[in-house]
N, C-alpha and C positions, 0 to 999 in steps of 0.2 A: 684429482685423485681421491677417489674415495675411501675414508679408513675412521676407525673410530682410535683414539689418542688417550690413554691412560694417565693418571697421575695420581698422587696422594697416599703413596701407599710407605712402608717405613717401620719402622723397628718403633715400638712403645711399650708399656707396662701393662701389666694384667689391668681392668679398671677402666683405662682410657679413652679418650675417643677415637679415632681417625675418619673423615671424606675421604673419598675416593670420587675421582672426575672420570667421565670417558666423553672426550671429544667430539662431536662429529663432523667432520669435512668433505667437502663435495659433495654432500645431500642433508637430506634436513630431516633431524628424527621426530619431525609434528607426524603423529599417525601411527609409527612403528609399534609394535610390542617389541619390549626391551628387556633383557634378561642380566644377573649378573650370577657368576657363579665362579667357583670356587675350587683350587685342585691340592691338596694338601698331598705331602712327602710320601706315593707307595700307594698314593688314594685315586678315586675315582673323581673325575670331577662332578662337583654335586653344587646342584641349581641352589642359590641361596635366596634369591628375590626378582619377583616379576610386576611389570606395570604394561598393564595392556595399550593399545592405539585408541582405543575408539574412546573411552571416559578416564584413562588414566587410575583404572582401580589397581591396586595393589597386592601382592599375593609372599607370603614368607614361607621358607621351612621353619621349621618348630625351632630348631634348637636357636634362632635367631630375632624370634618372634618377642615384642616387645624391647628390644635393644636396636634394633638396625630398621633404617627407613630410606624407602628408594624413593626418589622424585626427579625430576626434570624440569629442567629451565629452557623454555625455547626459545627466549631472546638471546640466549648463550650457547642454544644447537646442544646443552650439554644434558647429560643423565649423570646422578648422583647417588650412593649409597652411603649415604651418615650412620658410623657405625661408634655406637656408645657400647658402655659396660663390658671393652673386650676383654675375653677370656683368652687363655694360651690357646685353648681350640678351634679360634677360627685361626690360629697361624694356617698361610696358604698364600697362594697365587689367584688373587683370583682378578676376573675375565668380564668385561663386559659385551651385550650382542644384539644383534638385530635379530632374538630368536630366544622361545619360551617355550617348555613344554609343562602343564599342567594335571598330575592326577588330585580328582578329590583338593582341588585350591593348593597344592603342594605342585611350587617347583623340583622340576626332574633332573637327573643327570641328561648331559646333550652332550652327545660331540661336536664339532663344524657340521654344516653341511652345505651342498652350492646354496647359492643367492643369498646369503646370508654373511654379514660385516661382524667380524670378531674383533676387538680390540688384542693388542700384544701379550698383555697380562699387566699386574702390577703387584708386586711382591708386598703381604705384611707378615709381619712379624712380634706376639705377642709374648712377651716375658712374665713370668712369675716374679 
């Protein structure tokens, strides 16, 4: 079965760090451009971090830039979002995917679309 597998996510303090894992099973994300994005209470979901297929370059929204870093492990199938110095504002849900959309090196809001592997979500939650 194919599905990509969440985890890492959790209630912390302003400041703090949190990973966040997204699984991959029954295919193998060497190649993929991989998105992680984010859906906050009443909010739009909005693209927070991309790592393309072909060189693994990197790509942020602003308000995240310099705190949070996406990378991948392919001995481990897995895609990662190390996120430092959180603020309450990234409290959200957020989403890992076999799908990016880019304006001007900025991650976009995406909804699903066919052919494309969504993870379930994984909840955090930052405190003041």
């Amino acid at each position: 079965q194919v599905q990509l597998v969440e985890s890492g996510g959790g209630l912390v303090q302003s400041g703090r760090s949190l990973r966040l894992s997204c699984k991959g099973s029954g295919f193998s994300l060497v190649g993929w451009t991989m998105g992680w994005f984010r859906q906050g209470r009443g909010n739009q979901r909005e693209g927070v971090s991309c790592i393309t297929g072909t060189d693994d370059k990197t790509y942020y929204t602003d308000s995240v830039k310099g705190r949070f870093t996406i990378f991948r492990d392919t001995r481990e199938n897995t895609l990662y979002l190390q996120m430092d110095s959180l603020e309450v504002e990234d409290t959200a849900v957020y989403y890992c995917a076999t799908a990016c959309s880019l304006t001007a090196g900025i991650p976009q809001p995406r909804e699903p679309e066919l052919n494309e592997y969504w993870g379930e979500g994984s909840q955090v939650t930052v405190s003041s």
